[in-house]
C-alpha positions as CSV (number, residue, x, y, z in Angstrom):
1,X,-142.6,138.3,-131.5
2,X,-145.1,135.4,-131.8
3,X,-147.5,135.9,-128.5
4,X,-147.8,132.4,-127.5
5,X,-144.1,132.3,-127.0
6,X,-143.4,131.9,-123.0
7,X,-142.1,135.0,-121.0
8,X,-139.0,133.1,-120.7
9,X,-138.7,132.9,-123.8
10,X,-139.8,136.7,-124.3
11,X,-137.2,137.9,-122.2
12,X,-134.7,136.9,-123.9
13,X,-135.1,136.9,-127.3
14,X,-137.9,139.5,-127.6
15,X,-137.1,142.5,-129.2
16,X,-134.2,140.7,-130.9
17,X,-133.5,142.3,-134.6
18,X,-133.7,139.6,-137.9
19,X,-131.5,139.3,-138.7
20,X,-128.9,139.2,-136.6
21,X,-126.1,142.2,-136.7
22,X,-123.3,141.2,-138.3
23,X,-124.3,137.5,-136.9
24,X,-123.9,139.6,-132.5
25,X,-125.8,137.3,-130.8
26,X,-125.9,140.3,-128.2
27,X,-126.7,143.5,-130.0
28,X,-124.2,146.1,-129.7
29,X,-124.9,149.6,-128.2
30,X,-125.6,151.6,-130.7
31,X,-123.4,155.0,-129.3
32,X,-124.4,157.0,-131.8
33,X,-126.7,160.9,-131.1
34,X,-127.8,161.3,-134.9
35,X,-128.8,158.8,-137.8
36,X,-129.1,159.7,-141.8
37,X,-132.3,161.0,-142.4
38,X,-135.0,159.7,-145.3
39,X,-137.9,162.1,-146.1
40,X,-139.9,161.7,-142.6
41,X,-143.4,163.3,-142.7
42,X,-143.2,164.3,-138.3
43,X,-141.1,165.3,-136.5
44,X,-140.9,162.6,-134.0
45,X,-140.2,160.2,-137.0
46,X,-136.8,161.4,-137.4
47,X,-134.4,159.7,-135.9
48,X,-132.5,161.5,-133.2
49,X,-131.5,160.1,-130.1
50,X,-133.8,162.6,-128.0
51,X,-136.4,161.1,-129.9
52,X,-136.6,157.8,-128.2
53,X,-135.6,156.1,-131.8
54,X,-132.7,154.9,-131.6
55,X,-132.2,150.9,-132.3
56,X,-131.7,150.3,-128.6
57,X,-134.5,152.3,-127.5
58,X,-136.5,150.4,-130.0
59,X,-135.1,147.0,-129.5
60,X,-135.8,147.7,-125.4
61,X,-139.6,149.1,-125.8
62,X,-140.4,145.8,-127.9
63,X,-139.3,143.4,-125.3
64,X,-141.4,145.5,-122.6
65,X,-144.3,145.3,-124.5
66,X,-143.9,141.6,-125.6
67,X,-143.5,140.9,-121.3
68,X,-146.7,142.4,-120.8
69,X,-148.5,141.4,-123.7
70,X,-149.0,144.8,-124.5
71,X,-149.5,147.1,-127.5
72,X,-146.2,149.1,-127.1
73,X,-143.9,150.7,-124.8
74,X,-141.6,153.5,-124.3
75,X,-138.5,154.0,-122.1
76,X,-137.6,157.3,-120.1
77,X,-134.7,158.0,-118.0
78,X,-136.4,157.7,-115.0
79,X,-139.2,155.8,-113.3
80,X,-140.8,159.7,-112.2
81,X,-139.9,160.1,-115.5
82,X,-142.0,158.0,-116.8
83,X,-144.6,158.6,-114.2
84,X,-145.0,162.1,-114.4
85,X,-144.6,162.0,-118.8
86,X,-147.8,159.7,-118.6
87,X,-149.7,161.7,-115.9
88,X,-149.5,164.7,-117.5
89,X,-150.3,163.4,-121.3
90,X,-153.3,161.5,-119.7
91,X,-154.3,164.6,-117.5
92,X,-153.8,167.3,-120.1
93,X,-155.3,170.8,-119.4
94,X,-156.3,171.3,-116.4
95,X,-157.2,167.5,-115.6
96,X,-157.9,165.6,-112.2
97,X,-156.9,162.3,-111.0
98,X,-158.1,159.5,-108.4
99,X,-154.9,158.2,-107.0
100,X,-154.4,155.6,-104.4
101,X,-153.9,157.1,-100.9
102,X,-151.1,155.1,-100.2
103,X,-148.6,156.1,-103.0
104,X,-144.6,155.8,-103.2
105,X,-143.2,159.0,-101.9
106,X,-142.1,160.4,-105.0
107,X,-145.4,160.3,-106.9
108,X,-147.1,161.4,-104.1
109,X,-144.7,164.5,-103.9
110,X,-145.5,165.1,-107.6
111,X,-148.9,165.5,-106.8
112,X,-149.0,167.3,-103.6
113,X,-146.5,169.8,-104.7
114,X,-146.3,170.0,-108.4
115,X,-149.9,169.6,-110.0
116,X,-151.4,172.7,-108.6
117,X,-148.6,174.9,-110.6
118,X,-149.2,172.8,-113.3
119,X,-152.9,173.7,-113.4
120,X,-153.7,170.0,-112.4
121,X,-155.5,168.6,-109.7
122,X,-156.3,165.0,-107.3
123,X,-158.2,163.5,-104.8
124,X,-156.9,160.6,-103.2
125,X,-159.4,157.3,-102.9
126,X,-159.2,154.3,-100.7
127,X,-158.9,151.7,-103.8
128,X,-160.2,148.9,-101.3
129,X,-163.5,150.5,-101.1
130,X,-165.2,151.2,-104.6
131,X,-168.2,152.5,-103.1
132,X,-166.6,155.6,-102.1
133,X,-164.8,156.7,-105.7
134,X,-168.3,158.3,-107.3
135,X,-168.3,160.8,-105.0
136,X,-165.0,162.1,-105.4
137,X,-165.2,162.0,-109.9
138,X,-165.4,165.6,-110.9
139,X,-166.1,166.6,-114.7
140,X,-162.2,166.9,-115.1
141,X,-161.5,163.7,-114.2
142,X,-159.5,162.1,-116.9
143,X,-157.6,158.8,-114.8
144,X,-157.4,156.3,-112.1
145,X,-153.9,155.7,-110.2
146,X,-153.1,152.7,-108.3
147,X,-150.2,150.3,-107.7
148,X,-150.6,146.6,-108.0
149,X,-148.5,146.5,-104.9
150,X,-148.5,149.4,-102.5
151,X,-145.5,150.7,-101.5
152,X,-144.5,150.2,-98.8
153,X,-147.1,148.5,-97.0
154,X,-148.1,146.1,-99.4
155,X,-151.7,146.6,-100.1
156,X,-153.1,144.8,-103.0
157,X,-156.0,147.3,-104.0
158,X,-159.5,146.0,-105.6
159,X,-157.7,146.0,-109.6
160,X,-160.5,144.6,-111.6
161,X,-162.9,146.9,-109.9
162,X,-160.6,150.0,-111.1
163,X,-160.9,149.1,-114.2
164,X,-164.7,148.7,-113.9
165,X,-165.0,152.3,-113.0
166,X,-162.4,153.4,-115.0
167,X,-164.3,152.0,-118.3
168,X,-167.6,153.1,-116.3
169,X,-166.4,156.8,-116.1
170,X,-164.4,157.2,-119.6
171,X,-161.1,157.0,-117.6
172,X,-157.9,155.9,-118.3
173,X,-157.0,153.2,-115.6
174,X,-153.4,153.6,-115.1
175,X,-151.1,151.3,-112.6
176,X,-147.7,151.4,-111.2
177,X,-146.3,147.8,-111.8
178,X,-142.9,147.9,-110.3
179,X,-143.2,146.0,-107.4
180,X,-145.2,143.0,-109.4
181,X,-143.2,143.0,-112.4
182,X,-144.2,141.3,-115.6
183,X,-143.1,137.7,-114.3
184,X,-146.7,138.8,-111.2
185,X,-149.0,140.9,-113.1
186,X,-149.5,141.8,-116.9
187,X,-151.7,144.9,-116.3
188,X,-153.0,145.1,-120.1
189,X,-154.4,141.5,-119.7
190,X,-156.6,143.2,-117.0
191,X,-158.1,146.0,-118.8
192,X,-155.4,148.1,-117.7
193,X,-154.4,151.1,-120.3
194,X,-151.3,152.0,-118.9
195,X,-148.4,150.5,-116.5
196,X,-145.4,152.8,-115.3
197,X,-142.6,151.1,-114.0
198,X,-139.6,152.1,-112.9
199,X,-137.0,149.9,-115.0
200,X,-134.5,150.7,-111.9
201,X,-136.0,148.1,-110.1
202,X,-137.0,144.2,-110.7
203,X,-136.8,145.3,-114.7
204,X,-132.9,145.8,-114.3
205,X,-131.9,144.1,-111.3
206,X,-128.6,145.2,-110.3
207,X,-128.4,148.2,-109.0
208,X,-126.5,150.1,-111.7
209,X,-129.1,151.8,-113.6
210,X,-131.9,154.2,-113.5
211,X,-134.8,154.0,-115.8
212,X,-138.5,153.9,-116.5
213,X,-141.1,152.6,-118.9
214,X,-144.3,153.4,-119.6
215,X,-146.3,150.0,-121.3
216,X,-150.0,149.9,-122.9
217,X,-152.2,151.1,-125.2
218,X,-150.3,151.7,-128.5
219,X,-152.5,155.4,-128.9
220,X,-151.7,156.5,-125.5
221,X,-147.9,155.6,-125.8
222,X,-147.5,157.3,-128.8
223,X,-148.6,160.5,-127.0
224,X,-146.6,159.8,-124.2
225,X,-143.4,159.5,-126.6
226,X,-144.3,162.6,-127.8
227,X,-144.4,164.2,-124.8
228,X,-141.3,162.8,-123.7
229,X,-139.9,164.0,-126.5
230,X,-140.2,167.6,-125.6
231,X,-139.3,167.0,-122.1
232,X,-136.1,165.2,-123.1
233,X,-136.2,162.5,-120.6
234,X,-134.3,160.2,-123.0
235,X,-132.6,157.1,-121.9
236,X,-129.2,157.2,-123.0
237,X,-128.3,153.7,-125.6
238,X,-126.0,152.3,-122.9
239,X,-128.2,152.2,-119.9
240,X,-131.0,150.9,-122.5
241,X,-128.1,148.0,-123.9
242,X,-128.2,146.9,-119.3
243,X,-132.1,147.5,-119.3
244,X,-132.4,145.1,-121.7
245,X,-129.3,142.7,-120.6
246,X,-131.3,143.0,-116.8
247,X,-134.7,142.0,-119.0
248,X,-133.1,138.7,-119.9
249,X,-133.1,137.5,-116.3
250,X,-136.3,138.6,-115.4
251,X,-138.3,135.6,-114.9
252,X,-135.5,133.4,-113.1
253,X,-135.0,136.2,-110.5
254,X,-138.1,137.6,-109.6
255,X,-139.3,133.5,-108.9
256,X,-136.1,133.5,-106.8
257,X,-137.6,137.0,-105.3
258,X,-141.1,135.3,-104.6
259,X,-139.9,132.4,-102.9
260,X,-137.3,133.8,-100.3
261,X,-139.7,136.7,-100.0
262,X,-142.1,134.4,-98.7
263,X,-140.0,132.3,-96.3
264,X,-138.8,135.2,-94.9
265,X,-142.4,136.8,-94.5
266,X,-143.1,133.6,-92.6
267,X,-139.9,133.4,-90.4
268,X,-140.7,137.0,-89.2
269,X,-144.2,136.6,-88.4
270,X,-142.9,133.7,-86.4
271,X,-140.6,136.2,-84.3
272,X,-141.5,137.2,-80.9
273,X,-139.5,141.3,-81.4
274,X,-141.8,141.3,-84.6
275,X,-145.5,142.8,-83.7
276,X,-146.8,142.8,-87.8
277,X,-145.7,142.1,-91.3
278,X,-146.8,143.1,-94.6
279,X,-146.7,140.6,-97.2
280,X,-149.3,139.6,-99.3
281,X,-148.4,135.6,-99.7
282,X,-148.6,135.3,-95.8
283,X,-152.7,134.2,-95.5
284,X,-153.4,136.8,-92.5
285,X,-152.7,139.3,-95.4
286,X,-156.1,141.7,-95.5
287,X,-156.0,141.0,-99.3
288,X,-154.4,137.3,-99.6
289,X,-157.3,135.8,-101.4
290,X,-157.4,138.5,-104.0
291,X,-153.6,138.6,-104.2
292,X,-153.5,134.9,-105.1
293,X,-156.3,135.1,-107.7
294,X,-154.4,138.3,-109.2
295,X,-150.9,137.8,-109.3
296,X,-148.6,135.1,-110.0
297,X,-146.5,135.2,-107.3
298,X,-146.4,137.8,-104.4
299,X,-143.1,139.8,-105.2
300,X,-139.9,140.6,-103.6
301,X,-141.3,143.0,-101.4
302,X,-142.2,143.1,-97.7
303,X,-142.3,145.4,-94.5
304,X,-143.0,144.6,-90.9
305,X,-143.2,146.6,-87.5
306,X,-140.9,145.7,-84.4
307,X,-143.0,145.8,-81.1
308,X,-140.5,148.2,-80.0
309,X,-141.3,150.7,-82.6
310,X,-138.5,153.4,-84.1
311,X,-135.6,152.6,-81.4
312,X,-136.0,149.0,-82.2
313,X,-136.3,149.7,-86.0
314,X,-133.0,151.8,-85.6
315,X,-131.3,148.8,-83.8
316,X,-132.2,146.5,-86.3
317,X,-130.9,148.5,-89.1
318,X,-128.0,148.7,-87.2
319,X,-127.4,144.6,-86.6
320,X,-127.8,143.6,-89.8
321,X,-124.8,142.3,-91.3
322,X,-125.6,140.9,-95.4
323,X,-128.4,142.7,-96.1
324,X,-127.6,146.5,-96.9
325,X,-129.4,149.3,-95.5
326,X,-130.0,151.4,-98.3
327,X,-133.0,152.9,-100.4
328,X,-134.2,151.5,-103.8
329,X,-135.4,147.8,-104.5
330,X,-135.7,144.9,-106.6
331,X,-132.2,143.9,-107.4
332,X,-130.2,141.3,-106.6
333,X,-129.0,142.1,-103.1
334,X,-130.9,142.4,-99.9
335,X,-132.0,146.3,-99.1
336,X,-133.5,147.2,-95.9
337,X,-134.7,150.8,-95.1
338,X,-137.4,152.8,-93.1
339,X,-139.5,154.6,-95.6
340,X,-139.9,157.3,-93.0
341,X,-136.3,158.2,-93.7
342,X,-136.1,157.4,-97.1
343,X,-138.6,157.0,-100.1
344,X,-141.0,158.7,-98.1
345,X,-139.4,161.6,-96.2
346,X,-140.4,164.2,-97.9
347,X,-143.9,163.1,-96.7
348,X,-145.0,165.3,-93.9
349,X,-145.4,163.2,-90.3
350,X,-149.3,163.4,-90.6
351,X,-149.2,162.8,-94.3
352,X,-147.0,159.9,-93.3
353,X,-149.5,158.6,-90.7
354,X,-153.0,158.9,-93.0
355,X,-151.0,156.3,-95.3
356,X,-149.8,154.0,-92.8
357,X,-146.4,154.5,-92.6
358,X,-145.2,154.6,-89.6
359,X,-141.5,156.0,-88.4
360,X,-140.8,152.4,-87.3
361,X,-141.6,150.7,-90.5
362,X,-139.2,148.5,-91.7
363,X,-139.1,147.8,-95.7
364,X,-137.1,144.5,-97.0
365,X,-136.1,144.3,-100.7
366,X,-135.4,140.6,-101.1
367,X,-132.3,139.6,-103.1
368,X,-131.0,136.0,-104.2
369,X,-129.2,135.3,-101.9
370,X,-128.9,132.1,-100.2
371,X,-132.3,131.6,-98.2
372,X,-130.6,130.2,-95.2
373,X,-127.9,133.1,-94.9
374,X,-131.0,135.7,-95.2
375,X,-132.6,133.9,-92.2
376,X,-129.6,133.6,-90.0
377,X,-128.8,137.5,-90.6
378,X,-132.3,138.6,-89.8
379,X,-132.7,136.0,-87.0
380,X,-129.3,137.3,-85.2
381,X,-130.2,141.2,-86.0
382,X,-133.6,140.7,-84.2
383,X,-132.4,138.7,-81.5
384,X,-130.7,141.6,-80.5
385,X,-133.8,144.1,-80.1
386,X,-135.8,141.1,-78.6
């Protein structure tokens, strides 16, 4: 599709096959394992529904790649999916990565307990501080591993300077982008070789899917979809026919997202039972500045501390009424968890403290709801821990 089209514009009709099926305006799902073969020189050419080939698989991995202004994309069933497909084509034989130390739980659990029997390795790196990466590069070192947005406390790392010593170091610079979406931050316009999402989230939006992507460099996806391949971590046509039904929405709710995120944020850090909140749009923010030069709006995402820690926390989960207390993010409805207890329980408790994530942490998934109903429901559930 024509790049200077807008990512309105790109979400919904990139990806789009000319011409139109049979005159669909919505492409059907195509529910079909196999395809008649032609005289394919590879094996990952033939078309085979394991094989990532299919034309909703296709249709899907244009649209990401358009959204991002990227080379080309590849879907998986799974964000860790997609995660752990990339790290180990990137990483290879016995390869070493610098990752982020504050990481959502389940990457951080596939490096601290699946690399070593893998033969891989990783140090983690404060990515605020690039003074302190050189010393822990090792000749195996093959990537750099960051989020745009930390999860869960909302850090925005130094981006460009990652990609600095990424291209410094021969490195592939590699970023989790779930939490900023397209609509926030186009990683490959940064220098960035390779964004991981997982399409469960903001991509999709509603809560009825699981899914993953993995965006960039058109040499590096390729060997990524091989990999895949082999692993089998296919995304079946029907959840890629809602992927990319989610896709067409993108932009209109992840501005919705932004803006209640941030009047929330605000209306919080106005609260007396409140003692901290993580949000990137609200100027006390460690990285604001940097935030608002990088990203184009701050996200759906934020997480705050009660002064009365984990029994307030508890009470609080307990007293809300419309938003849901449940794990996952980025759809349409209002989730509220502790990350202690959820996406990062299978952290130990001092693993849990070195990244800042305390057992009374409170983690808000913004819908699109009404603004004023949001407010009213938080106001009334923290009036009663005040």
């Amino acid at each position: 599709m024509d790049e200077g089209y807008g990512i309105e514009t790109k979400a919904v009709r990139a990806g789009q096959t000319r011409p139109l099926l049979e005159g669909a305006v919505v492409a059907p799902v195509f529910q079909s394992a196999t395809y008649e073969s032609g005289d394919e020189t590879s094996y990952h050419g033939i078309r085979y529904l394991r094989l990532n080939n299919s034309p909703n698989h296709l249709a899907l991995a244009g649209k990401l790649a358009a959204l991002e202004n990227a080379e080309s994309a590849v879907v998986a069933a799974s964000g860790m999916a997609a995660i752990a497909t990339a790290l180990f084509t990137v990483l290879g034989s016995g390869g070493h990565v610098l990752a982020h130390r504050t990481l959502y739980g389940g990457t951080h659990d596939l490096l601290t307990k699946e690399f070593a029997s893998h033969g891989l390795s990783f140090d983690l790196m404060d990515a605020d501080d690039p003074g302190s990466w050189s010393a822990k590069l090792r000749p195996t070192t093959r990537a750099a591993y960051v989020e745009t947005i930390t999860n869960p406390l909302l850090e925005v790392c130094d981006l460009e300077a990652v990609v600095r010593f990424a291209r410094e170091n021969e490195l592939v610079a590699m970023v989790d982008n779930t939490f900023a979406s397209p609509v926030n931050f186009r990683p490959a316009e940064h220098g960035f070789d390779l964004s991981l999402h997982s399409g469960t989230k903001y991509l999709n939006g509603h809560s009825d899917i699981v899914a993953g992507a993995v965006i960039g460099r058109a040499d590096l996806v390729e060997q990524v979809t091989h990999r895949l391949n082999h692993l089998g971590g296919t995304l079946d046509p029907h959840a890629c026919f809602l992927l990319d039904r989610g896709l067409k929405t993108l932009v209109l709710r992840v501005r919705q997202h932004n803006a209640s995120a941030l009047a929330l944020a605000r209306f919080l850090e106005a609260h007396p039972a409140v003692a901290l909140v993580h949000y990137p749009g609200l100027t006390g923010h460690p990285q604001h500045t940097r935030a608002t030069r990088l990203l184009a709006g701050f996200g759906g995402m934020l997480s705050f501390e009660l002064h009365g820690g984990l029994a307030s926390a508890r009470q609080f989960l307990q007293s809300v009424e419309l938003a849901i207390v449940a794990p996952s993010l980025g759809s349409v409805e209002t989730l509220v968890t502790r990350p202690a207890a959820t996406a990062h329980l299978g952290l130990s408790r001092s693993q849990r403290a070195a990244s800042g994530v305390t057992d009374g942490l409170v983690r808000v998934s913004v819908g699109i709801e009404a603004l004023d109903d949001l407010l009213d429901d938080f106001g009334q559930a923290l009036d009663r821990v005040s």
